[in-house]
VOPAGU-2260 file (C-alpha; in pm, 1 decimal, decimal comma):
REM VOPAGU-2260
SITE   aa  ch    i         X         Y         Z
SITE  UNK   A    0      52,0    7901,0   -1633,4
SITE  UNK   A    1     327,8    8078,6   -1431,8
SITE  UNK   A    2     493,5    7715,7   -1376,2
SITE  UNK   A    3     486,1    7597,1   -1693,7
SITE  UNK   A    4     612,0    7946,8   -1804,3
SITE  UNK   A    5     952,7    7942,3   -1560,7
SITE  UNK   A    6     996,8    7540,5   -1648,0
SITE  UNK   A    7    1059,6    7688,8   -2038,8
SITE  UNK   A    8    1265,2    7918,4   -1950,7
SITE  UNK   A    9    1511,2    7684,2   -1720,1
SITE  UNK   A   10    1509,0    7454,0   -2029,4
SITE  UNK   A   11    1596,3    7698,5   -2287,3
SITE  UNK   A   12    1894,7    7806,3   -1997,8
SITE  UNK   A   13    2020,9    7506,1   -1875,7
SITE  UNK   A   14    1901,0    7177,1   -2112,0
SITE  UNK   A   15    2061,3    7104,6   -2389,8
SITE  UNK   A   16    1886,1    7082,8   -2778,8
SITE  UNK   A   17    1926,7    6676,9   -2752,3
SITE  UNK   A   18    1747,7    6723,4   -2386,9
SITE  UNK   A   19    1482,5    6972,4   -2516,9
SITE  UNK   A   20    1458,7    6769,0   -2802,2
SITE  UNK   A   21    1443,6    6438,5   -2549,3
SITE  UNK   A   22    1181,3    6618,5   -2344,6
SITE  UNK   A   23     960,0    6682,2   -2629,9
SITE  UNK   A   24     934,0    6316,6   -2744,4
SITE  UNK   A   25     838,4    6229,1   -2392,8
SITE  UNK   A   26     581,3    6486,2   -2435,5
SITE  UNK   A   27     455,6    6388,0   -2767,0
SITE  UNK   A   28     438,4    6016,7   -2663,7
SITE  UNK   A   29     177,9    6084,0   -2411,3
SITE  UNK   A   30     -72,9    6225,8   -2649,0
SITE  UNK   A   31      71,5    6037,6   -3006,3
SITE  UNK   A   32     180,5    5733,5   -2958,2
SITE  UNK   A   33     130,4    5401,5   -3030,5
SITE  UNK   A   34     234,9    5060,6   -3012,4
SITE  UNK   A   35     463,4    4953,7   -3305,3
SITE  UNK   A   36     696,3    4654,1   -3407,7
SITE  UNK   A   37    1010,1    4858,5   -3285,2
SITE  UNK   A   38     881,5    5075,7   -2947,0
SITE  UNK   A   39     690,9    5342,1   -2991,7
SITE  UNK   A   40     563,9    5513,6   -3338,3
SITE  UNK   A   41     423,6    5917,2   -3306,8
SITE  UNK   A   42     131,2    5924,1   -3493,4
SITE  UNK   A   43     182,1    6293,8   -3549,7
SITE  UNK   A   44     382,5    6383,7   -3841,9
SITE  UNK   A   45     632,5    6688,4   -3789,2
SITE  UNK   A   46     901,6    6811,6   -3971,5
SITE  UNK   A   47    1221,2    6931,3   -3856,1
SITE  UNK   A   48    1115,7    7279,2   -3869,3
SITE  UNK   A   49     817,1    7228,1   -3663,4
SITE  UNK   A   50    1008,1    7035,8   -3401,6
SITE  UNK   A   51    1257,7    7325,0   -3392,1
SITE  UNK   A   52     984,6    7564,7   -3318,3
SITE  UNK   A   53     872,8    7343,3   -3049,6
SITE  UNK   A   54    1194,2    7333,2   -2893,6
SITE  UNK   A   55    1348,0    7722,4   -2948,0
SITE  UNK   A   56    1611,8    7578,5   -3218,8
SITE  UNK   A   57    1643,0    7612,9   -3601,1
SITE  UNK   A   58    1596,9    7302,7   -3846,7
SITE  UNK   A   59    2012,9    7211,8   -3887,3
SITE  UNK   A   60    2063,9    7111,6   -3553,3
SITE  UNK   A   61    1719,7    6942,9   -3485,6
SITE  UNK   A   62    1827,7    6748,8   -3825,5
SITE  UNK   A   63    2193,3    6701,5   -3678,2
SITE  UNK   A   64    1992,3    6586,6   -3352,9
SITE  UNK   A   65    1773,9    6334,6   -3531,4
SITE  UNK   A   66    2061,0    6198,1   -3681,9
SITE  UNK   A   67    2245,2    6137,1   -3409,0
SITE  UNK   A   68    1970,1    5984,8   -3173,6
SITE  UNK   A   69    1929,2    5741,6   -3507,1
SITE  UNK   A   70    2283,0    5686,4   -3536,4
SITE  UNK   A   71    2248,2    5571,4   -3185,2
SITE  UNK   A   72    1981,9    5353,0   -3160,8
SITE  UNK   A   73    1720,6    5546,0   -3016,3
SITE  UNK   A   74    1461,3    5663,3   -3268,9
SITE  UNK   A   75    1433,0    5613,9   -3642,3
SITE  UNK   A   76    1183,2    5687,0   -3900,6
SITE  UNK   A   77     934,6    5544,7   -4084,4
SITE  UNK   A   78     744,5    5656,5   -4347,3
SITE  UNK   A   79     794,6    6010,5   -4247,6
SITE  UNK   A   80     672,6    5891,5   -3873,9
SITE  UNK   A   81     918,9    5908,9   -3577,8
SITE  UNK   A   82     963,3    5568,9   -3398,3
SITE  UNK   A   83    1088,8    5576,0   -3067,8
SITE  UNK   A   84    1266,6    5254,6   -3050,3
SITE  UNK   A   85    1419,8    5338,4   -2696,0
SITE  UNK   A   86    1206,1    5468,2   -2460,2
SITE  UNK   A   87    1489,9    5428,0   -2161,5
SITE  UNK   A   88    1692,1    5561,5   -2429,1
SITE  UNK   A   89    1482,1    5893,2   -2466,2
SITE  UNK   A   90    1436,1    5927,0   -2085,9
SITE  UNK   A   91    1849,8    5887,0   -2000,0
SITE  UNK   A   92    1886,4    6253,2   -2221,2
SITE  UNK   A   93    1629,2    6392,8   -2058,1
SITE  UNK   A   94    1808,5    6339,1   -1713,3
């Protein structure tokens, strides 16, 4: 408990919202996804608010976030799902 306790605290420190956001995914995919025509789909829906609670942020710049990992190629969204169309994608921000 004590480990997974000091790892949150060196995210919130030194990782970025994209990275937190990044690591989160990773997380998620473990226990949500699933195969889909582009990568992976989260069969878990969230909204920005709740992903900003996951990840100590508000809703703006996990919405700014999104945005920009769409803009770029690396997740999208599909009927309110998120699709994680680049898994190499998602584990490059993570570092």
């Amino acid at each position: 408990r004590r480990y997974s306790i000091e790892n949150k605290l060196v995210d919130l420190l030194f990782r970025t919202v994209e990275q937190r956001f990044a690591k989160t995914l990773m997380s998620l995919v473990d226990d949500f996804g699933i195969p889909h025509a582009d990568g992976i789909l989260l069969n878990i829906r969230l909204t920005h608010k709740d992903y900003a609670a996951l990840i100590a942020s508000t809703r703006e710049t996990v919405t700014a976030t999104v945005n920009n990992l769409k803009h770029k190629g690396v997740i999208g969204i599909e009927d309110k799902y998120l699709v994680i169309k680049s898994l190499d994608g998602i584990r490059a921000i993570t570092g």
